[in-house]
KOLLO-178627 format. One record per residue: residue in three letters; x, y, z of N, C-alpha, C in turn. Coordinates in Angstrom, 2 decimals. Layout:
KOLLO-178627
<resn=Ala | n.east=X | n.north=Y | n.up=Z | ca.east=X | ca.north=Y | ca.up=Z | c.east=X | c.north=Y | c.up=Z>
...
This chain:
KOLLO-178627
<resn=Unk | n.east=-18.96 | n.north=-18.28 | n.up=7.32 | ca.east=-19.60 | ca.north=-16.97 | ca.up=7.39 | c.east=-18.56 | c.north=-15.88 | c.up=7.12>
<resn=Unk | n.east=-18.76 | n.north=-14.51 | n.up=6.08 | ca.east=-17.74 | ca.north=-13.56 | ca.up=6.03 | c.east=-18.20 | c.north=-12.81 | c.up=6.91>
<resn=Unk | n.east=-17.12 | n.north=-11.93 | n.up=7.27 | ca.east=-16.99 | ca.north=-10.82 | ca.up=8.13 | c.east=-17.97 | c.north=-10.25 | c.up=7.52>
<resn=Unk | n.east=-18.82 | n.north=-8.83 | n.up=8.35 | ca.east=-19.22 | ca.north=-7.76 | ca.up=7.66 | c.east=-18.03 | c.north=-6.96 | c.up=7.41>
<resn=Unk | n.east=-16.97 | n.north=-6.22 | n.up=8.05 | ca.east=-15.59 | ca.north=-5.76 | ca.up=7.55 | c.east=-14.53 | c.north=-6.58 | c.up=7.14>
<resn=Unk | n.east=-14.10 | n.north=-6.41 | n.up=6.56 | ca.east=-12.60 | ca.north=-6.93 | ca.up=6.60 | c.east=-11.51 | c.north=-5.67 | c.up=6.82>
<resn=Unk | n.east=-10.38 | n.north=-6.52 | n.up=7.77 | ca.east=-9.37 | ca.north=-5.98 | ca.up=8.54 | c.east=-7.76 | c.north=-6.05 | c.up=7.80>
<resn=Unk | n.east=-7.60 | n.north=-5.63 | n.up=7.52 | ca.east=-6.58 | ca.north=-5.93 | ca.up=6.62 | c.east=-5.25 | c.north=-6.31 | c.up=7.89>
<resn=Unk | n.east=-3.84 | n.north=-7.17 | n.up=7.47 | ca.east=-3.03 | ca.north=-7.92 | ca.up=8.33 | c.east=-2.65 | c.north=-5.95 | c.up=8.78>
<resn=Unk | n.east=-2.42 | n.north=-5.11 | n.up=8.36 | ca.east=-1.39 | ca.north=-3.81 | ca.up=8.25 | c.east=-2.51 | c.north=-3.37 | c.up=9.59>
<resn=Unk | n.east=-3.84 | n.north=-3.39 | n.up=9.14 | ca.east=-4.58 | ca.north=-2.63 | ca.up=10.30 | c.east=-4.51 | c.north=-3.44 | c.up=12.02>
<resn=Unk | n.east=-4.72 | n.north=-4.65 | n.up=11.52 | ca.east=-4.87 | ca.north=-5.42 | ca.up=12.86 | c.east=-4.31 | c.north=-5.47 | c.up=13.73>
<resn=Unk | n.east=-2.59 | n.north=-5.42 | n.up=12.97 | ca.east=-1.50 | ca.north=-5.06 | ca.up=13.77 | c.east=-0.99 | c.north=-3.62 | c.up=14.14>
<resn=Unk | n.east=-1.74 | n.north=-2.79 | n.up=13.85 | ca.east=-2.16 | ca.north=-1.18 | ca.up=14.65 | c.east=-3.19 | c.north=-1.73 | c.up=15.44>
<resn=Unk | n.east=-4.33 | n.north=-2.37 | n.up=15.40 | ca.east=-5.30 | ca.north=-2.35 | ca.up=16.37 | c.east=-5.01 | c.north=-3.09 | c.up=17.64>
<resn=Unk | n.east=-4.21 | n.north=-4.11 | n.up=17.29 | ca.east=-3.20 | ca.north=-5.15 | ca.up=18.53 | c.east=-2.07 | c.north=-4.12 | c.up=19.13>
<resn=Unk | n.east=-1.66 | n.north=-3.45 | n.up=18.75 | ca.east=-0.55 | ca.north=-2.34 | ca.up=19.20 | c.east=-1.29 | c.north=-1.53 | c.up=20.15>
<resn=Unk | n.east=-2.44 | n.north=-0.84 | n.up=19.70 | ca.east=-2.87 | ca.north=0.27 | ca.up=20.68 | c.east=-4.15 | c.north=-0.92 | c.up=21.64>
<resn=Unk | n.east=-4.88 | n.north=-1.82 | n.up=21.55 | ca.east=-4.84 | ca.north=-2.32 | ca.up=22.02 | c.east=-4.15 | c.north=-2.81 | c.up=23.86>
<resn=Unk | n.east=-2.92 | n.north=-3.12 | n.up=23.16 | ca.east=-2.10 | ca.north=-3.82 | ca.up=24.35 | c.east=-1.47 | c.north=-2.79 | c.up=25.08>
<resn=Unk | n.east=-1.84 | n.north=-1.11 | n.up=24.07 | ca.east=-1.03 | ca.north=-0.33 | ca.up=25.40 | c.east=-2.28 | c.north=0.39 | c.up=25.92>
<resn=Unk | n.east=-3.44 | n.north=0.48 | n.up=26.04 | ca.east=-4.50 | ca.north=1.24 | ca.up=26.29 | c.east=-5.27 | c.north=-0.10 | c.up=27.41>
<resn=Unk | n.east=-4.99 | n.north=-1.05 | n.up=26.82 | ca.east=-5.66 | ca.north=-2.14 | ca.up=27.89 | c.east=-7.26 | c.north=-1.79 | c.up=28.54>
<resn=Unk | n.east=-8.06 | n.north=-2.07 | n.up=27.26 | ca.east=-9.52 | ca.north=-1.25 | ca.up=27.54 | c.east=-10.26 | c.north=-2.71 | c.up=28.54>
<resn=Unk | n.east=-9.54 | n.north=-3.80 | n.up=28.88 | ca.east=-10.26 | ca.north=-4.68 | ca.up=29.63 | c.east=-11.14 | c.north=-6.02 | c.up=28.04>
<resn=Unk | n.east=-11.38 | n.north=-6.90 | n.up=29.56 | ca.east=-11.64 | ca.north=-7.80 | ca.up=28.60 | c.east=-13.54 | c.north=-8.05 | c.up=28.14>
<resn=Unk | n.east=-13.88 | n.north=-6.98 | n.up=29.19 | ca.east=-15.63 | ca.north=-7.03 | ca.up=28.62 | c.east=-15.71 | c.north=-5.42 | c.up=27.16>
<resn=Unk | n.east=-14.84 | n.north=-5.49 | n.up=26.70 | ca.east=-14.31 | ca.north=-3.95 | ca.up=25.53 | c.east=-13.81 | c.north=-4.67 | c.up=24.52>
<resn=Unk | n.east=-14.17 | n.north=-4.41 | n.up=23.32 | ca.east=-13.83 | ca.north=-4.25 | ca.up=22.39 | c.east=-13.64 | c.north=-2.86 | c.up=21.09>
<resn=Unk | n.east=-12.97 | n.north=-3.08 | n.up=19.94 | ca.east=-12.95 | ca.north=-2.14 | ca.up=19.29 | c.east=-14.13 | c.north=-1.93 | c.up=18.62>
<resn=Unk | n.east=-14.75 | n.north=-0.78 | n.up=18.54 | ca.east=-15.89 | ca.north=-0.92 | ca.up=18.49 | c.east=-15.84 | c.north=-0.02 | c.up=16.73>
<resn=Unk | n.east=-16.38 | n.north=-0.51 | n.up=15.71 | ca.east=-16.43 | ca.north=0.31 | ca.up=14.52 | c.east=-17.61 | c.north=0.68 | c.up=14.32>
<resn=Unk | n.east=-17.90 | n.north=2.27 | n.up=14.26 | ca.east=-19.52 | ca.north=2.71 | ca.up=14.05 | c.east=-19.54 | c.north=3.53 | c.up=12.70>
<resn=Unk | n.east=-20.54 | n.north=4.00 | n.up=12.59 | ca.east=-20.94 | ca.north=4.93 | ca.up=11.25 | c.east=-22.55 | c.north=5.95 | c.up=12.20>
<resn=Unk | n.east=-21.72 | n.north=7.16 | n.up=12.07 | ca.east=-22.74 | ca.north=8.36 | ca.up=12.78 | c.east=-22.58 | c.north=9.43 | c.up=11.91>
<resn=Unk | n.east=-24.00 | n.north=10.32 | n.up=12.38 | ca.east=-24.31 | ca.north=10.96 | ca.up=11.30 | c.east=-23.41 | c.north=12.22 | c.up=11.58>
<resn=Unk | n.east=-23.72 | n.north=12.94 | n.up=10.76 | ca.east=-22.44 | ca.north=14.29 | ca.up=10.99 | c.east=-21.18 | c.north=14.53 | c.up=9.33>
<resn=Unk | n.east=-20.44 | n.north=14.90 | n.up=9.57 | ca.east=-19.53 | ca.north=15.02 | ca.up=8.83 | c.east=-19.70 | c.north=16.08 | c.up=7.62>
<resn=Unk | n.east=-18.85 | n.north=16.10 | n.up=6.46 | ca.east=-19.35 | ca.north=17.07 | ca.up=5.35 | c.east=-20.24 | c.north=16.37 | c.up=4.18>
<resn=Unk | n.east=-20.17 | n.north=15.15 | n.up=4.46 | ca.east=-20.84 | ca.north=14.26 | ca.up=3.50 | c.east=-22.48 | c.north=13.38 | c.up=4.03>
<resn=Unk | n.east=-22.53 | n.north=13.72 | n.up=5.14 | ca.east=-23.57 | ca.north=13.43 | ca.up=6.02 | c.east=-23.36 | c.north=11.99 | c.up=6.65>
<resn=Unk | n.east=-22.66 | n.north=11.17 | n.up=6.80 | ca.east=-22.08 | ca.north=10.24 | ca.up=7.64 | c.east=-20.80 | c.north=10.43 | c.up=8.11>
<resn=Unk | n.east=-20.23 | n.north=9.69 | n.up=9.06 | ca.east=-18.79 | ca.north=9.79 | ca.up=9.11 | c.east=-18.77 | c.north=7.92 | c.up=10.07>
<resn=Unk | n.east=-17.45 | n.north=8.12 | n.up=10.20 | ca.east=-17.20 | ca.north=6.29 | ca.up=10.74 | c.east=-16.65 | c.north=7.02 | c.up=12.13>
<resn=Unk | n.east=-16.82 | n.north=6.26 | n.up=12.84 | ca.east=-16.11 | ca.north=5.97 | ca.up=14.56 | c.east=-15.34 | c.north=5.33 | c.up=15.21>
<resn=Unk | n.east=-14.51 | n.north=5.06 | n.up=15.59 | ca.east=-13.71 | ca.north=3.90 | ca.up=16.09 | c.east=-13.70 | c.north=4.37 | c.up=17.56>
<resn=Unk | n.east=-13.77 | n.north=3.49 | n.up=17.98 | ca.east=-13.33 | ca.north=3.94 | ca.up=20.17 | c.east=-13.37 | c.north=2.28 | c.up=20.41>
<resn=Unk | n.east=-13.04 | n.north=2.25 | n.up=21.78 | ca.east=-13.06 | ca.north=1.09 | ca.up=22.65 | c.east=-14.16 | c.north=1.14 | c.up=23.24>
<resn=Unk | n.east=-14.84 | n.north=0.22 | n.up=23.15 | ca.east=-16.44 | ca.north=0.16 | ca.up=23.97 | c.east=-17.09 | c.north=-1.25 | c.up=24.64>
<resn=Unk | n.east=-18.04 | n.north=-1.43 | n.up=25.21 | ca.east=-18.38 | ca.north=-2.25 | ca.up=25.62 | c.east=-19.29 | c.north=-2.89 | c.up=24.86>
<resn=Unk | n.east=-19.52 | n.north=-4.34 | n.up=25.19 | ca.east=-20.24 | ca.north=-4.80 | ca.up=23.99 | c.east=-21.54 | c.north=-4.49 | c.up=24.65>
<resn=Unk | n.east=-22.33 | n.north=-4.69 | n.up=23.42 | ca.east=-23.98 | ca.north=-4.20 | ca.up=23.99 | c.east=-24.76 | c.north=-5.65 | c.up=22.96>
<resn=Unk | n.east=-25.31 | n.north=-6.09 | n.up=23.71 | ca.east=-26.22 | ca.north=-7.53 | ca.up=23.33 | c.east=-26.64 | c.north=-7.92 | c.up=21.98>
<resn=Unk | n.east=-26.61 | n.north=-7.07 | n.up=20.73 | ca.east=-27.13 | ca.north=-7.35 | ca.up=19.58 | c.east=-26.06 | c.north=-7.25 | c.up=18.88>
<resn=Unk | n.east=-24.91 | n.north=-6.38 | n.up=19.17 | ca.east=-23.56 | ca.north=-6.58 | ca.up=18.52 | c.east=-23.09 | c.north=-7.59 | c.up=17.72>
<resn=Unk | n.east=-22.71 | n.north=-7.23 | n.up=16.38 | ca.east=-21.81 | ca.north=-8.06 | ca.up=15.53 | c.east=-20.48 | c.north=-8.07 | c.up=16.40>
<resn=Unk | n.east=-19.83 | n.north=-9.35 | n.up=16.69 | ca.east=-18.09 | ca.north=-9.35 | ca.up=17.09 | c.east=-17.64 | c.north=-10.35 | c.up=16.16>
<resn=Unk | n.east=-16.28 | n.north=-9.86 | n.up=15.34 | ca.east=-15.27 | ca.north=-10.46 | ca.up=15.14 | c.east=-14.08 | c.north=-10.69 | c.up=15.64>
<resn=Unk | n.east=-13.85 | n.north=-11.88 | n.up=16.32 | ca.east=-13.06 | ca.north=-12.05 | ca.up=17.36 | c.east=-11.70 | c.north=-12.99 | c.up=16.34>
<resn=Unk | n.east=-10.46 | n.north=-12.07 | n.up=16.90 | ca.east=-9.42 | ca.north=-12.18 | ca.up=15.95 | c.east=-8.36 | c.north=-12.05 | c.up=16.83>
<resn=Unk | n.east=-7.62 | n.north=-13.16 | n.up=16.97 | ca.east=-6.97 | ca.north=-13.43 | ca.up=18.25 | c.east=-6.96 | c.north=-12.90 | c.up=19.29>
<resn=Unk | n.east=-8.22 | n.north=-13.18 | n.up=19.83 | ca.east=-8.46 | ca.north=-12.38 | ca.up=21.68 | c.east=-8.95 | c.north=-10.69 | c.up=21.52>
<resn=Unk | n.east=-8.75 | n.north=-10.35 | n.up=20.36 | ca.east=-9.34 | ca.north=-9.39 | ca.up=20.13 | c.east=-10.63 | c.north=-9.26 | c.up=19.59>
<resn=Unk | n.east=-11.52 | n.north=-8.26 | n.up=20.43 | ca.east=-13.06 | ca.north=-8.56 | ca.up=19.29 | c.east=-13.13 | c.north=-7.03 | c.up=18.63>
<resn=Unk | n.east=-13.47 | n.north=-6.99 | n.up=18.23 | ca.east=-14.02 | ca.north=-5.92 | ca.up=17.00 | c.east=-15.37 | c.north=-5.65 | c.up=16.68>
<resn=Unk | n.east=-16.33 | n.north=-5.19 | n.up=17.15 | ca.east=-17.47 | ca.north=-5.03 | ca.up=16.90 | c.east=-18.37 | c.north=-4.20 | c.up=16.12>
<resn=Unk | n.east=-19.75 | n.north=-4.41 | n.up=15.79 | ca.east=-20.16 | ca.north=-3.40 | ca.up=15.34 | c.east=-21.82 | c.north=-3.56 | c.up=15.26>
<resn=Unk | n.east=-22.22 | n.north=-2.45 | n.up=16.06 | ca.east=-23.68 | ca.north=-2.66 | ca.up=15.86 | c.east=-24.70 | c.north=-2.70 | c.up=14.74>
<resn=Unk | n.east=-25.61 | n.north=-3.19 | n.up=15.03 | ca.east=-26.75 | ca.north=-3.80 | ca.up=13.55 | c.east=-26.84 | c.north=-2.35 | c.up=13.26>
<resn=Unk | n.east=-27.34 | n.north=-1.45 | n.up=13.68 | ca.east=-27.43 | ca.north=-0.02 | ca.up=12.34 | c.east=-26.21 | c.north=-0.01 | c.up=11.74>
<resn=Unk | n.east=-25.23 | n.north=0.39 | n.up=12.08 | ca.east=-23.74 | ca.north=0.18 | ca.up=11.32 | c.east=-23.58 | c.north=-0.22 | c.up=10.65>
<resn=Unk | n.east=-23.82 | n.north=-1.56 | n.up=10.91 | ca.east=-23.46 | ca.north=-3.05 | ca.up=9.63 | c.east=-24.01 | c.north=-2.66 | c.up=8.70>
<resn=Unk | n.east=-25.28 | n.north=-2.07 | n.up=8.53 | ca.east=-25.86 | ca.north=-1.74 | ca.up=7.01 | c.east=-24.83 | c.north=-1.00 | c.up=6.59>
<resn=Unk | n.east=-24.20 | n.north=-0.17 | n.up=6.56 | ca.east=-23.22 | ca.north=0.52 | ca.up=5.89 | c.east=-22.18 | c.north=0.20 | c.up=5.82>
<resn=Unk | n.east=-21.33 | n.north=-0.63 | n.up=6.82 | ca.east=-20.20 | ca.north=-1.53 | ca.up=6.77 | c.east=-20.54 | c.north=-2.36 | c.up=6.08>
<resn=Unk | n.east=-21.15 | n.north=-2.96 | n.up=5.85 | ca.east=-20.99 | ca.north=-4.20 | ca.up=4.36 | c.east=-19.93 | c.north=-4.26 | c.up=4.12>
<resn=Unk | n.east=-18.91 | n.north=-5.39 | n.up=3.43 | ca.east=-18.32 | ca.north=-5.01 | ca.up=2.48 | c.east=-17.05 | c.north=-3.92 | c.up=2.64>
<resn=Unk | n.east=-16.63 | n.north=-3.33 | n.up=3.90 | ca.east=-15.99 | ca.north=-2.06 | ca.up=3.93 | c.east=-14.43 | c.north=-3.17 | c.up=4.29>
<resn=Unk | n.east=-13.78 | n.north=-2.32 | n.up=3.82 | ca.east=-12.08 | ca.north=-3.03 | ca.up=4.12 | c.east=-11.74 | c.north=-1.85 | c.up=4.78>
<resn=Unk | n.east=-11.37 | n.north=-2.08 | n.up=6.39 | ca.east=-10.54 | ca.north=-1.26 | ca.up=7.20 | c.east=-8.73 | c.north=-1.80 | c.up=7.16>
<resn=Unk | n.east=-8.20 | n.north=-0.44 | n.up=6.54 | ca.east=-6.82 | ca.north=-0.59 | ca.up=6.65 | c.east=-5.73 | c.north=0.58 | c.up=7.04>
<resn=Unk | n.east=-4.96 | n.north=0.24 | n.up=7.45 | ca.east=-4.13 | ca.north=1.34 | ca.up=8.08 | c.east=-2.83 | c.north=1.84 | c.up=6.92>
<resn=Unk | n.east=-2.82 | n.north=3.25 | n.up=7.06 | ca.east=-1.70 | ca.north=3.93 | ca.up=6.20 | c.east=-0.75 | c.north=4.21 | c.up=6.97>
<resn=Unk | n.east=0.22 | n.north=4.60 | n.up=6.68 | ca.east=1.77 | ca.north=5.06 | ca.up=7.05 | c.east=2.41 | c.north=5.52 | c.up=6.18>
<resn=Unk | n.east=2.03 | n.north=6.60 | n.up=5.40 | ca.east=2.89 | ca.north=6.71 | ca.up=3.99 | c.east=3.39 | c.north=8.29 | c.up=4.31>
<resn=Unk | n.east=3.72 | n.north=8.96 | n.up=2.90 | ca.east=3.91 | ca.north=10.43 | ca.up=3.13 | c.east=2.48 | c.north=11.56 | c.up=3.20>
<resn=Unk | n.east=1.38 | n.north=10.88 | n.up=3.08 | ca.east=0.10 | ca.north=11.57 | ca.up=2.93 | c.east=-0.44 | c.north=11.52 | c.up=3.73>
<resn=Unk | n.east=-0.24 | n.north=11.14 | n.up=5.22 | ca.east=-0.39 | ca.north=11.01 | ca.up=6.72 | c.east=-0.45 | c.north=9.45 | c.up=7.03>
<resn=Unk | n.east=-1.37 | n.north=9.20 | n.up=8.21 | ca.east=-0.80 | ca.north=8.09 | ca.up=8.57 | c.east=-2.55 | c.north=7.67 | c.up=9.48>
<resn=Unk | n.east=-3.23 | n.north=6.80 | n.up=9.85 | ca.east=-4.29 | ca.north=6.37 | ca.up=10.04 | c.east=-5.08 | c.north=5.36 | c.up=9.67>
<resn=Unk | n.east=-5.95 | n.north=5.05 | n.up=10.58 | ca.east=-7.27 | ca.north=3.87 | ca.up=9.92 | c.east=-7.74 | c.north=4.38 | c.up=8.64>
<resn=Unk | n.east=-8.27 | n.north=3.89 | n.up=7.77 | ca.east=-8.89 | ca.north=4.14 | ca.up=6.13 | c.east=-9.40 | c.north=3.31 | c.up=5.81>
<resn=Unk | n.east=-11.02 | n.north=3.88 | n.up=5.47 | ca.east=-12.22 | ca.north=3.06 | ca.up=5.51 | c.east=-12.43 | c.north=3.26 | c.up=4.03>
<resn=Unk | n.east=-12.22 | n.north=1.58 | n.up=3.70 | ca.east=-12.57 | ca.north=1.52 | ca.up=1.67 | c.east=-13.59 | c.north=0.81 | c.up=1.81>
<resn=Unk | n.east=-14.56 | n.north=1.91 | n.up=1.40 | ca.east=-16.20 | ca.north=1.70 | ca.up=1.07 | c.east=-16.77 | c.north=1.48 | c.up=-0.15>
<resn=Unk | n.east=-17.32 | n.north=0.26 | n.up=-0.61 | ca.east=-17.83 | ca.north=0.57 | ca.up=-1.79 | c.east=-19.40 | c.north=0.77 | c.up=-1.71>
<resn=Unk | n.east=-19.98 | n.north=0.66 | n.up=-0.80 | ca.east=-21.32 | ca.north=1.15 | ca.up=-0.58 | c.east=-21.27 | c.north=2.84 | c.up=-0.70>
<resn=Unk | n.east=-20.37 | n.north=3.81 | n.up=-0.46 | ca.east=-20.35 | ca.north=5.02 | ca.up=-0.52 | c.east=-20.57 | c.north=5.80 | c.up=-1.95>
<resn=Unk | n.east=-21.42 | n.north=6.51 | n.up=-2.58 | ca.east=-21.86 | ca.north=7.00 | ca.up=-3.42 | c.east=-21.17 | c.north=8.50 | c.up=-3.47>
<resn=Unk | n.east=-20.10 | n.north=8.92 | n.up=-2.61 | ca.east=-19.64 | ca.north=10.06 | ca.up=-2.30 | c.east=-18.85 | c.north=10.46 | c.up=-1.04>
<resn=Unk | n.east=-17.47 | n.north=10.43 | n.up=-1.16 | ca.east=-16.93 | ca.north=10.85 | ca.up=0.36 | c.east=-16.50 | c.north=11.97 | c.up=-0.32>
<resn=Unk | n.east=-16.06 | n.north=12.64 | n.up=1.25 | ca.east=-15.52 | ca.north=13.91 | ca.up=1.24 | c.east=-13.42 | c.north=13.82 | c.up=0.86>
<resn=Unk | n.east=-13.07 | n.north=14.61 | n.up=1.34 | ca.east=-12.12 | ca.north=14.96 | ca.up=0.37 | c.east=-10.92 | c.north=14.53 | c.up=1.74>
<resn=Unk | n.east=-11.54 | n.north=14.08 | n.up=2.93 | ca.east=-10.27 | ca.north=14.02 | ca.up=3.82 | c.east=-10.78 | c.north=12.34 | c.up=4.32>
<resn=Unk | n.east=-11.88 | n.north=11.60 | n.up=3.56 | ca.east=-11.85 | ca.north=10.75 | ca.up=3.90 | c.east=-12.85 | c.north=9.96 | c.up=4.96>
<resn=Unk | n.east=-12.80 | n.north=10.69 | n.up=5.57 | ca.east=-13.52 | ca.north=10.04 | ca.up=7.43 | c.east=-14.83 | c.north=10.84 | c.up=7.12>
<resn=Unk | n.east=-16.20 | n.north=11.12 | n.up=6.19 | ca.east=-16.75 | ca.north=10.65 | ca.up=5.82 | c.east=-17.93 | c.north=10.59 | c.up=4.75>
<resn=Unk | n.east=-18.94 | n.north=10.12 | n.up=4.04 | ca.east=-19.59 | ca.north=9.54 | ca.up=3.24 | c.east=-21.08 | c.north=9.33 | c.up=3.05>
<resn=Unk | n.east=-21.62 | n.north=9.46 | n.up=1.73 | ca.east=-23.09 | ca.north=9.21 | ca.up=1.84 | c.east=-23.51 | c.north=8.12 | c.up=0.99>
<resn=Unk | n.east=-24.31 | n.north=7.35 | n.up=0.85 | ca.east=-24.80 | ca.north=6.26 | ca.up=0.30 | c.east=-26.11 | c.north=6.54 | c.up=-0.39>
């Protein structure tokens, strides 16, 4: 079975980092959403949350990663990866379901 995201090795090991110093407990995971708002009329979410019963989890060494069934329609396919360069530094959501993001990134319309 594929993921609905893929995590790239660069992100995971930011998400295992803050992770192990935030210690959200072991009924929490990282939770990846898509809510409405933004300049493009979606935007993505990340927080630590609890799982809720219909949840997608990808569980990746002791870590789960989740994401609820409205979400997943738009996560398809999305590669979450982390930057560190001279153009700032953050999670970065490569969408190819997106028909249009905005100009800083975080978020998109389909």
């Amino acid at each position: 079975m594929t993921n609905i995201v893929d995590v790239t090795d660069k992100a995971f090991e930011q998400i295992k980092t803050i992770y192990n110093q935030e210690n959200p407990g072991m009924d929490k995971g990282l939770r990846l959403a898509v809510v409405g708002g933004g300049c493009s009329g979606l935007q993505y979410k990340i927080e630590f949350s609890e799982l809720k019963e219909k949840d997608n989890i990808i569980d990746r060494e002791g870590i789960r990663i989740i994401i609820d069934p409205k979400s997943s329609i738009y996560l398809k396919g999305v590669v979450l990866d982390f930057k560190d360069g001279l153009n700032g530094k953050g999670f970065v959501f490569e969408n190819p379901n997106a028909s249009n993001t905005c100009g800083c990134g975080e978020s998109f319309s389909v």
